[in-house]
C-alpha positions as a Markdown table, in Angstrom:
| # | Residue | x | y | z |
|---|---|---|---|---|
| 1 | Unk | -12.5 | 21.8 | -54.0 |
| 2 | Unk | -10.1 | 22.1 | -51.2 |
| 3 | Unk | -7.0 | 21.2 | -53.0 |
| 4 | Unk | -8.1 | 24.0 | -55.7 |
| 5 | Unk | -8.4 | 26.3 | -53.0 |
| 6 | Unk | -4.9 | 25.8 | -51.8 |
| 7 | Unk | -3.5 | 26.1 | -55.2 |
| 8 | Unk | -5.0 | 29.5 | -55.6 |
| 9 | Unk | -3.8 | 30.6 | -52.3 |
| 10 | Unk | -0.4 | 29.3 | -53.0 |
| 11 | Unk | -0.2 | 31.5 | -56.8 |
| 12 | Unk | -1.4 | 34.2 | -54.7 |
| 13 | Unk | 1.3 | 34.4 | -52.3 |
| 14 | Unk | 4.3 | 33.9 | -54.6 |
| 15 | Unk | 2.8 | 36.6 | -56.8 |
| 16 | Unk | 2.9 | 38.6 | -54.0 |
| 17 | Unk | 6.2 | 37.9 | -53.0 |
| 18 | Unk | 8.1 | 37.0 | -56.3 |
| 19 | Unk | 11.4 | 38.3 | -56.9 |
| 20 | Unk | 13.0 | 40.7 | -59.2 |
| 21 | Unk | 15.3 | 38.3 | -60.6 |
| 22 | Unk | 13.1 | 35.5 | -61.6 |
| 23 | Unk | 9.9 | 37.4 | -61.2 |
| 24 | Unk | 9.2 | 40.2 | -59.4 |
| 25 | Unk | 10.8 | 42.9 | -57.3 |
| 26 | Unk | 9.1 | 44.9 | -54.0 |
| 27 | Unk | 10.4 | 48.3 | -54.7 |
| 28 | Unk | 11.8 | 49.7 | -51.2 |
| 29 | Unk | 10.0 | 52.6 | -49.8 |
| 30 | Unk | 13.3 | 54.8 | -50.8 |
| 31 | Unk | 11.5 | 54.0 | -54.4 |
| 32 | Unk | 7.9 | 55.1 | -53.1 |
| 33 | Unk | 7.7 | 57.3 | -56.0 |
| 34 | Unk | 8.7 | 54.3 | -58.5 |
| 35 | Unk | 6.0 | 52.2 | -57.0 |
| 36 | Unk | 3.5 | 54.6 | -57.2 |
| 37 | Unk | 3.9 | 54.9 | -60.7 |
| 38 | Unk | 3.5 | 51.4 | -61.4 |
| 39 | Unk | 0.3 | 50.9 | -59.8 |
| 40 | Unk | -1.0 | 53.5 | -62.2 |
| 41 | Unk | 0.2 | 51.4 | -65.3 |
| 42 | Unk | -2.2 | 49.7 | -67.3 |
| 43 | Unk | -0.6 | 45.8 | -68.3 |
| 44 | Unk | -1.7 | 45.1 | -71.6 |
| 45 | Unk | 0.7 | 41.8 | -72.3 |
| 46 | Unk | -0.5 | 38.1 | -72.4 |
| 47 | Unk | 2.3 | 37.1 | -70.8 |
| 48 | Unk | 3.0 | 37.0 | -67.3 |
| 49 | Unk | -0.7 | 36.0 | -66.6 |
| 50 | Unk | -2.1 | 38.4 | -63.7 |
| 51 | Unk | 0.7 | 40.9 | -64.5 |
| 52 | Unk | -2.0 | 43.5 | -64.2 |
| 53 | Unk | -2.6 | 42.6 | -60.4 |
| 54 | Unk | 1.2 | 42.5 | -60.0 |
| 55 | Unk | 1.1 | 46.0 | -60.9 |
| 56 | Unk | -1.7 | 46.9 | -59.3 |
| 57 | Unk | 0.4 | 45.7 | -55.8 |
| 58 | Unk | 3.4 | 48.4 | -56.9 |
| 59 | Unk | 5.2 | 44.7 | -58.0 |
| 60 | Unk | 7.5 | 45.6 | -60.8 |
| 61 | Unk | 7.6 | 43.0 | -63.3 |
| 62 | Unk | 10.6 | 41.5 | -65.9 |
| 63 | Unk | 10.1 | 41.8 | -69.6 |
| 64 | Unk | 8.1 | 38.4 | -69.8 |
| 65 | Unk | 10.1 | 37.2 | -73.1 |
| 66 | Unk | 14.0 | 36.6 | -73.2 |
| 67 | Unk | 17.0 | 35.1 | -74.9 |
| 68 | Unk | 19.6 | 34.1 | -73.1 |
| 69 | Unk | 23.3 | 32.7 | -74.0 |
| 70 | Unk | 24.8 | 30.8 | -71.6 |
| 71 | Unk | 28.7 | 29.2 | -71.7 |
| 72 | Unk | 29.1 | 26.4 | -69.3 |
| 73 | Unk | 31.5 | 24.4 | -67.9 |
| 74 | Unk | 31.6 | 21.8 | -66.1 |
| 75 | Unk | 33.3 | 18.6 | -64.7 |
| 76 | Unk | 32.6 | 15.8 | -63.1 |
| 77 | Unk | 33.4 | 11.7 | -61.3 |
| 78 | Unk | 31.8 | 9.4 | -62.3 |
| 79 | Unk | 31.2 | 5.7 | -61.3 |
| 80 | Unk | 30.7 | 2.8 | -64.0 |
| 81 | Unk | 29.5 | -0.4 | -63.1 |
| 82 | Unk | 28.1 | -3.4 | -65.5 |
| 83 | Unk | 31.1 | -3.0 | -68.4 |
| 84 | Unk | 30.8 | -4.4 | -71.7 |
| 85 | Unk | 33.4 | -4.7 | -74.4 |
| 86 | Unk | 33.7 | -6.2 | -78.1 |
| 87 | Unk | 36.2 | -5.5 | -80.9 |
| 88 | Unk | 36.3 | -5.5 | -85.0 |
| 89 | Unk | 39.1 | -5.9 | -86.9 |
| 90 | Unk | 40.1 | -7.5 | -90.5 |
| 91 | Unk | 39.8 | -11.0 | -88.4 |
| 92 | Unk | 37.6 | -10.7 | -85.5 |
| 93 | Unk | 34.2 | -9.5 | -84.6 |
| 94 | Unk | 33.2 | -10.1 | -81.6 |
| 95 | Unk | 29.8 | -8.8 | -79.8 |
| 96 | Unk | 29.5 | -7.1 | -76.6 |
| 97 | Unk | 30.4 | -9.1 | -73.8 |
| 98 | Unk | 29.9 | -8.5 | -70.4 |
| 99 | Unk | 33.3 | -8.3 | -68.3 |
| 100 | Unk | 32.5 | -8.4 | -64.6 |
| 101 | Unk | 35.8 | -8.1 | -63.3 |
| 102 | Unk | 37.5 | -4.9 | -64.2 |
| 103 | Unk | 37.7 | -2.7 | -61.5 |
| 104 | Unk | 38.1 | 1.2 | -61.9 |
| 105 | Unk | 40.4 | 4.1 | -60.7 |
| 106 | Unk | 39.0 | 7.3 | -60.8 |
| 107 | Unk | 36.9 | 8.3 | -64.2 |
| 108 | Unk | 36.0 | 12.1 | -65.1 |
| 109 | Unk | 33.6 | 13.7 | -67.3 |
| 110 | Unk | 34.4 | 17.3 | -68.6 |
| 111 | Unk | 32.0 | 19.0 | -71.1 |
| 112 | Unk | 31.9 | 23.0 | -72.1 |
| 113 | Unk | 28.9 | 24.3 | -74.4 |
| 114 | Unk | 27.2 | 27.1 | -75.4 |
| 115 | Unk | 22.8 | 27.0 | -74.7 |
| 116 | Unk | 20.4 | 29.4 | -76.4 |
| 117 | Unk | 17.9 | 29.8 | -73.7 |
| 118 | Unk | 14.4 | 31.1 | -74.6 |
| 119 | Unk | 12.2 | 31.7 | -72.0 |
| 120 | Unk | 8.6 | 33.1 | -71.2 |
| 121 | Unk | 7.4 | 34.1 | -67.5 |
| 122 | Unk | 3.8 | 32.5 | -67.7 |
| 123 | Unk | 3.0 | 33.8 | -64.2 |
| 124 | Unk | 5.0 | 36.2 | -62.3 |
| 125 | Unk | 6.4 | 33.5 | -60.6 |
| 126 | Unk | 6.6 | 30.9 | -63.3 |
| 127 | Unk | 9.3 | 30.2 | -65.7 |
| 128 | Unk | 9.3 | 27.5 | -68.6 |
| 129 | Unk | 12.2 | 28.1 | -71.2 |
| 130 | Unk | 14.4 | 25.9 | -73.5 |
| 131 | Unk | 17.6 | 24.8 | -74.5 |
| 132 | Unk | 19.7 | 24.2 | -77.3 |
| 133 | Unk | 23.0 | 24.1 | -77.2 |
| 134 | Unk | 26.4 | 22.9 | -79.5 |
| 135 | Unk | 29.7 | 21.9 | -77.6 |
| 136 | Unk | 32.3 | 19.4 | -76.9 |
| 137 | Unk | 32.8 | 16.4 | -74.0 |
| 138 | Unk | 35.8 | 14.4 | -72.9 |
| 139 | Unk | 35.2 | 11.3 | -71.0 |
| 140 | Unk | 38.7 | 9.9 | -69.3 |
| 141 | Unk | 37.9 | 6.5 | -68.3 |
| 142 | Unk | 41.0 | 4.9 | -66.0 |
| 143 | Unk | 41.1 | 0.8 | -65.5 |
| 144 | Unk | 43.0 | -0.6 | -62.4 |
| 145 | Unk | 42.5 | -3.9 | -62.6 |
| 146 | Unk | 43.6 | -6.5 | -64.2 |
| 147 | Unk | 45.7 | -3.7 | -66.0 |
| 148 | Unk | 46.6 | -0.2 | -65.7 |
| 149 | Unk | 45.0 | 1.6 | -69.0 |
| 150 | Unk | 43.8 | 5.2 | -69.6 |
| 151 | Unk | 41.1 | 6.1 | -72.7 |
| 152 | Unk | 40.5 | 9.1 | -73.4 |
| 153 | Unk | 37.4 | 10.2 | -76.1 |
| 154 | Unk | 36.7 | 13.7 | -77.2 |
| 155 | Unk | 34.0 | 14.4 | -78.9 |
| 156 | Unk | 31.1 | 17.3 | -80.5 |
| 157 | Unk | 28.7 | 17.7 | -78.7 |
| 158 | Unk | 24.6 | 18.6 | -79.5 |
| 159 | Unk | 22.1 | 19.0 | -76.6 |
| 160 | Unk | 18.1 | 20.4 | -76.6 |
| 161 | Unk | 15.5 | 20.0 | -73.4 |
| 162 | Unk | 13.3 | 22.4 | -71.4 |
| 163 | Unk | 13.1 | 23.5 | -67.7 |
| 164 | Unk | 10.9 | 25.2 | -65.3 |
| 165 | Unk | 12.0 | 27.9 | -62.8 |
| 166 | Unk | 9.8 | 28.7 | -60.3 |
| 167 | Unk | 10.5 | 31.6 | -57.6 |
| 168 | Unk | 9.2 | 33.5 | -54.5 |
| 169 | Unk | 10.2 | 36.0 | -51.8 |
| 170 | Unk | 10.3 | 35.3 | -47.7 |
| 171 | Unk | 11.4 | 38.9 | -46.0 |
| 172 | Unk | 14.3 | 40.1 | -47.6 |
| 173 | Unk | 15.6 | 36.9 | -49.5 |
| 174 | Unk | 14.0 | 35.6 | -52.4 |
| 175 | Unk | 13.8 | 31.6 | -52.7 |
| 176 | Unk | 14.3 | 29.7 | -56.7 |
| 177 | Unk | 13.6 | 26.3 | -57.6 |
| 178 | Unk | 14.4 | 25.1 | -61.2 |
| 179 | Unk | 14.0 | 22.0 | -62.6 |
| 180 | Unk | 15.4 | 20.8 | -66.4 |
| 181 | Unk | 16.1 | 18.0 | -68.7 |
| 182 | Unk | 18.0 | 17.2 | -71.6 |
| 183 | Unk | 18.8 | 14.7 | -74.2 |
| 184 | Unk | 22.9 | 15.4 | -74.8 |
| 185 | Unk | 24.0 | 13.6 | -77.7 |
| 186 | Unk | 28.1 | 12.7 | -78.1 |
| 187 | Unk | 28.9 | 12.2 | -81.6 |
| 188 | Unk | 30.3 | 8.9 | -80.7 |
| 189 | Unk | 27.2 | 7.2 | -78.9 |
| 190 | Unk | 24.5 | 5.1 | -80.3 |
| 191 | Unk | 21.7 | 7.2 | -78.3 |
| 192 | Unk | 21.1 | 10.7 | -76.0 |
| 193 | Unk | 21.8 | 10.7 | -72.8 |
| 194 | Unk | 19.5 | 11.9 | -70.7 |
| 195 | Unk | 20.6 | 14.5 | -68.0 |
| 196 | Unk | 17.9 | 15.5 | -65.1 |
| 197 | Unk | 19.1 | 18.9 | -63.4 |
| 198 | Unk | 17.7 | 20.2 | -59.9 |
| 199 | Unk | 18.6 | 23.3 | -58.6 |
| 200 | Unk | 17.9 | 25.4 | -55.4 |
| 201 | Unk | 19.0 | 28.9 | -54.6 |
| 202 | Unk | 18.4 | 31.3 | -52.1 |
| 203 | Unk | 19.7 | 34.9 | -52.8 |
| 204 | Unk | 19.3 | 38.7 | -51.9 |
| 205 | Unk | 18.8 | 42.0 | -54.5 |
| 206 | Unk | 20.9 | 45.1 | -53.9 |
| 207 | Unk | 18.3 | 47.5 | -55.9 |
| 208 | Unk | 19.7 | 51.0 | -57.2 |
| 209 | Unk | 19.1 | 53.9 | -54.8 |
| 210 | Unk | 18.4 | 56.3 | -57.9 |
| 211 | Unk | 17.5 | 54.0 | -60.6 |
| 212 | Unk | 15.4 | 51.3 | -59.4 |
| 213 | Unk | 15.3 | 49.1 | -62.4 |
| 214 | Unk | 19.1 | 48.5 | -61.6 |
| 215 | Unk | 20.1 | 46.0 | -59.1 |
| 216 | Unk | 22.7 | 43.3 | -58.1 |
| 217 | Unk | 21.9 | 40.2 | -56.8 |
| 218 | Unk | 23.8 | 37.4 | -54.7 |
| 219 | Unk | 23.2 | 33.8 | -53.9 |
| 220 | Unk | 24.2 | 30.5 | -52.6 |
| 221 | Unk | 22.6 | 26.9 | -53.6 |
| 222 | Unk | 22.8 | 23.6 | -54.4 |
| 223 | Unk | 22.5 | 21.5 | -58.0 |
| 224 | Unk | 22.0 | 17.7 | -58.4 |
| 225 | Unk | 22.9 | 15.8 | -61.8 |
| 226 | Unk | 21.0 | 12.6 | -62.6 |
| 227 | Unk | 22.4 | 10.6 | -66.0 |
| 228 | Unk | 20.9 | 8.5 | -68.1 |
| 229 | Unk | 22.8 | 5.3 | -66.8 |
| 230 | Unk | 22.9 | 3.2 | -70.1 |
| 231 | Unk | 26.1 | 4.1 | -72.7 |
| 232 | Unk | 26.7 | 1.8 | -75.7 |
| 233 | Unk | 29.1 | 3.4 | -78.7 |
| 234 | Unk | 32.3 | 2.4 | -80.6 |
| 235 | Unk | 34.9 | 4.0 | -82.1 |
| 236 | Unk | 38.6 | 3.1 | -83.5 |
| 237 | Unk | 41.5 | 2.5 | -80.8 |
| 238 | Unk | 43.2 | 5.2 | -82.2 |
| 239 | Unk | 40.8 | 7.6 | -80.9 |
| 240 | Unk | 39.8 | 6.2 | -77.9 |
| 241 | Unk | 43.2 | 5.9 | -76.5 |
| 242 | Unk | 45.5 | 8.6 | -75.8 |
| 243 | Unk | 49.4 | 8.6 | -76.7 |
| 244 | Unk | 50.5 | 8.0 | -73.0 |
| 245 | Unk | 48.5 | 4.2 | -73.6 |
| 246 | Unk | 50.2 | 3.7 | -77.4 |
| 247 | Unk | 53.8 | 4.3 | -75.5 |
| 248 | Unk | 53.2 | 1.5 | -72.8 |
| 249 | Unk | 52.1 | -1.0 | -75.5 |
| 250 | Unk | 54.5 | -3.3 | -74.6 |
| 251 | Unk | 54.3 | -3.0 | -70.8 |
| 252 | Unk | 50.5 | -3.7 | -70.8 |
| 253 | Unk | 50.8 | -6.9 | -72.6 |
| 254 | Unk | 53.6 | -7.7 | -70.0 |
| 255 | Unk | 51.3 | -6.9 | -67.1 |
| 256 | Unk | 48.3 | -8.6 | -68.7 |
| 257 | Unk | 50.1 | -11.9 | -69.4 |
| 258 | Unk | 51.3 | -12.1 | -66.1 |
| 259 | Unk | 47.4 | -11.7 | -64.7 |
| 260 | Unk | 46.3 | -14.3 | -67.2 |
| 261 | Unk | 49.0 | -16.7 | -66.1 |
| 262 | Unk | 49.1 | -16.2 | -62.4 |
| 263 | Unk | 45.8 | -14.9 | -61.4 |
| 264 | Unk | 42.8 | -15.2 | -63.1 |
| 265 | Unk | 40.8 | -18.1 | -62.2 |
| 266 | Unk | 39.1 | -20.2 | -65.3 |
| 267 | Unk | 36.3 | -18.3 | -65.7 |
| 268 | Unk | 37.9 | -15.2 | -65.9 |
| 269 | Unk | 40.0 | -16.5 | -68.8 |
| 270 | Unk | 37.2 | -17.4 | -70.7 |
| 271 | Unk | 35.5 | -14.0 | -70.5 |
| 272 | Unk | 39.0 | -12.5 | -71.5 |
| 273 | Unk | 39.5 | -14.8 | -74.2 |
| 274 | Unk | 36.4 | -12.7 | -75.9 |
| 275 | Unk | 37.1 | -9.2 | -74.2 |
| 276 | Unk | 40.3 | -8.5 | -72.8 |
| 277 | Unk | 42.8 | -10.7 | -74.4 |
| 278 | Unk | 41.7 | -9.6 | -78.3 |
| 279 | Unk | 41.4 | -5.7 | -77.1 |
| 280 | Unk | 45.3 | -6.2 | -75.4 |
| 281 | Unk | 46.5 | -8.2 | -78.5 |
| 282 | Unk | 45.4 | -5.0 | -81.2 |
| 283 | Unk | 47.3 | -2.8 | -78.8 |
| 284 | Unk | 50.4 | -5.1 | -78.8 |
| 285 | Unk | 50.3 | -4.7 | -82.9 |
| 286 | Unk | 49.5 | -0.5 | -82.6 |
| 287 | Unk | 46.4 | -1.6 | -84.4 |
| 288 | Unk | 44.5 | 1.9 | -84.3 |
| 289 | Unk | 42.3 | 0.9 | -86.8 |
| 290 | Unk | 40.7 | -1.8 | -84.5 |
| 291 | Unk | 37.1 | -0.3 | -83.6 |
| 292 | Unk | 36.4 | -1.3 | -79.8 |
| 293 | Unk | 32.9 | -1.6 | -79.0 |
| 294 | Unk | 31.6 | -0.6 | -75.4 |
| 295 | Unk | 28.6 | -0.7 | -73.3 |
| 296 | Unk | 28.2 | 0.6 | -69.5 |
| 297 | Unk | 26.1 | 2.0 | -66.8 |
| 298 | Unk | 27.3 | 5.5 | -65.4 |
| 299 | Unk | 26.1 | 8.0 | -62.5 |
| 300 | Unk | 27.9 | 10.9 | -61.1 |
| 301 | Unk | 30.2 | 10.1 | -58.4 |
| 302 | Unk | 28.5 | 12.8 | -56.1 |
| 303 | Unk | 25.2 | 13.9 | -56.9 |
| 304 | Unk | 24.6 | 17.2 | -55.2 |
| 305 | Unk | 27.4 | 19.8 | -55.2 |
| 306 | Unk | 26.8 | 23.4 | -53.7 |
| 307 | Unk | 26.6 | 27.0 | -56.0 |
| 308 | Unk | 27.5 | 30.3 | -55.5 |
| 309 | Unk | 26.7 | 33.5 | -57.8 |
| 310 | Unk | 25.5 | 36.6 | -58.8 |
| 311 | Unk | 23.9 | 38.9 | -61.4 |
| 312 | Unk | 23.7 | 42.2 | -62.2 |
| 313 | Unk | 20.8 | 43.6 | -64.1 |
| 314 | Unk | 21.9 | 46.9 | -66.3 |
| 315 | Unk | 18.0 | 47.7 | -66.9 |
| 316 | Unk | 15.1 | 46.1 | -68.2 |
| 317 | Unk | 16.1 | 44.5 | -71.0 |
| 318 | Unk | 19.7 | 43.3 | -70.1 |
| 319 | Unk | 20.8 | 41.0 | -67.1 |
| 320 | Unk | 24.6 | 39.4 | -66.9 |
| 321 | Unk | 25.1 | 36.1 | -65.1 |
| 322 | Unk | 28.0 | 34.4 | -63.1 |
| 323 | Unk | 27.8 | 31.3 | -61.4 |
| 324 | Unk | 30.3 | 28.7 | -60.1 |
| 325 | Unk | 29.9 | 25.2 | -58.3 |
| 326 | Unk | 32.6 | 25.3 | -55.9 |
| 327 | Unk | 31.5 | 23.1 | -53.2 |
| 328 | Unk | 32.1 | 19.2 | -53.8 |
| 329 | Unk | 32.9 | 16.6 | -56.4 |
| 330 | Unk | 31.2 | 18.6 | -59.5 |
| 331 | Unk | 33.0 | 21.7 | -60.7 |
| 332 | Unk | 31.2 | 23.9 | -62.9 |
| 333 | Unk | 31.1 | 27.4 | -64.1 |
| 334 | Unk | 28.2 | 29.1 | -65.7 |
| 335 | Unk | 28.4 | 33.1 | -67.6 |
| 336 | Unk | 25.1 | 34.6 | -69.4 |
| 337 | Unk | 24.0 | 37.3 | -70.5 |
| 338 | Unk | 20.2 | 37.9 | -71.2 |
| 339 | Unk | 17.9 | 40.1 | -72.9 |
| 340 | Unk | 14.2 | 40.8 | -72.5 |
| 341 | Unk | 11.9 | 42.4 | -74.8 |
| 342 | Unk | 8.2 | 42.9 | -75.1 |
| 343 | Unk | 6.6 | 41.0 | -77.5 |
């Protein structure tokens, strides 16, 4: 009974104190008149739940449904451990095979899309919303040892999930947790990948002196990135490796001879003999029809990166969105623009 107690005390006070841009907005006294009027209205909508007691406070509430389109942007390190490779051609087929030895330079993940993102405000300070979005992803994978190779895979990109948002005000500031996940899906893998985002943001509304449903709002934050760590997929050489690669043919089948010879010990050469040394021979023969087949664990090479942004809200029914990760490994830029609408 205590614990349910809490709860309720908890939803009280973020209804209380939810903000304009994810929930609800204190009008200043300058806007005494605008507050006054809202405690008169009667809420007749569903949706948020206890909108009428928001109103009844002089809390002015969002347009609980909205659509919003979001471009994004954003790139990334990454580490990969636990590599895997096999190759088909006319001659060979040979299975994934695990290749403990190769050692990486720095790898990158870039990826722009476009998310429709429905959403509903079920409480004034409760978001849950979802996404579904169409792109494309580039992966630049960079191998150090025993050679020097680049591949480079582009590819369409399809991703769907949901999220929740939740929000509340302290003083002047207004406080934002969101939480989402999605299943992204590269053309070129066997399965989704699943991508857990966290983010936290702090921020401050500048409200309108004359029109008090206007307003500009700032704020700074952090987002962290969890992947899905398993990737298996294959594709032909001649797409997975770029023409810089094609042009040094001959110089990586110099270098990798000379590792072979001189430095690999004997059990190296035997997982070569199934990975390394069939992969380096199709390149040696331009053989872009050969269809490599890979398999490895990934992560982002920094988790947490810091945000900054802002948003200016015309009226009730549209808001515009800017946001950029700036701080750390991950760069990223978000732009949005969202309407709301009574249902």
């Amino acid at each position: 009974m205590k614990r349910i107690y809490l709860i309720l005390i908890i939803a009280v006070f973020f209804m209380q104190q939810a903000n304009a841009q994810y929930a609800t907005t204190k009008i200043k006294k300058t806007h005494e008149a605008y507050t006054d009027s809202l405690k008169q209205v009667k809420y007749d909508n569903v949706f948020p739940i206890w909108g009428q007691k928001a109103y009844s406070n002089g809390f002015d509430l969002p347009y609980p449904t909205g659509v919003m389109v979001n471009y994004i942007y954003m790139k990334q390190g990454l580490i990969i451990d636990n590599m895997r490779l096999g190759l088909k051609t006319d001659n060979l087929d040979i299975p994934l095979t695990g290749v403990d030895f190769i050692e990486f330079s720095n790898n990158y993940s870039t990826a722009s899309s476009v998310l429709i993102r429905p959403d509903l405000w079920i409480l004034p300070f409760l978001n849950v919303y979802g996404l579904f979005g169409r792109g494309t992803s580039t992966t630049e994978i960079n191998l150090k040892y025993p050679i020097e190779m680049k591949s480079v895979v582009e590819q369409k990109l399809s991703s769907n999930g949901f999220g929740l948002t939740a929000a509340g005000g302290l003083g002047p500031v207004w406080l934002a947790l969101d939480w989402n996940i999605t299943w992204s899906k590269p053309e070129l893998l066997d399965k989704a990948v699943k991508v857990n985002t966290v983010g936290m943001r702090m921020g401050h509304n500048f409200v309108s002196k004359t029109k008090p449903y206007r307003n500009i709002g700032i704020w700074v934050g952090a987002m962290s990135v969890s992947l899905g760590s398993n990737t298996v997929g294959e594709l032909k050489l001649i797409d997975a490796l770029p023409q810089e690669t094609w042009d040094r043919a001959d110089e990586i089948v110099a270098n990798y001879d000379d590792w072979y010879t001189n430095d690999a010990s004997f059990a190296q050469k035997a997982i070569a003999d199934k990975t390394l040394g069939p992969l380096v021979d199709a390149i040696g023969a331009a053989d872009g029809s050969a269809v490599v087949r890979y398999g490895l664990d990934k992560r982002a090479k920094q988790q947490w990166n810091g945000v900054i942004g802002g948003q200016f809200q015309l009226n009730k029914n549209w808001m515009f969105r800017a946001e950029g990760g700036i701080i750390g490994d991950r760069k990223s830029l978000l732009i949005s623009a969202n309407w709301r609408f009574l249902l």
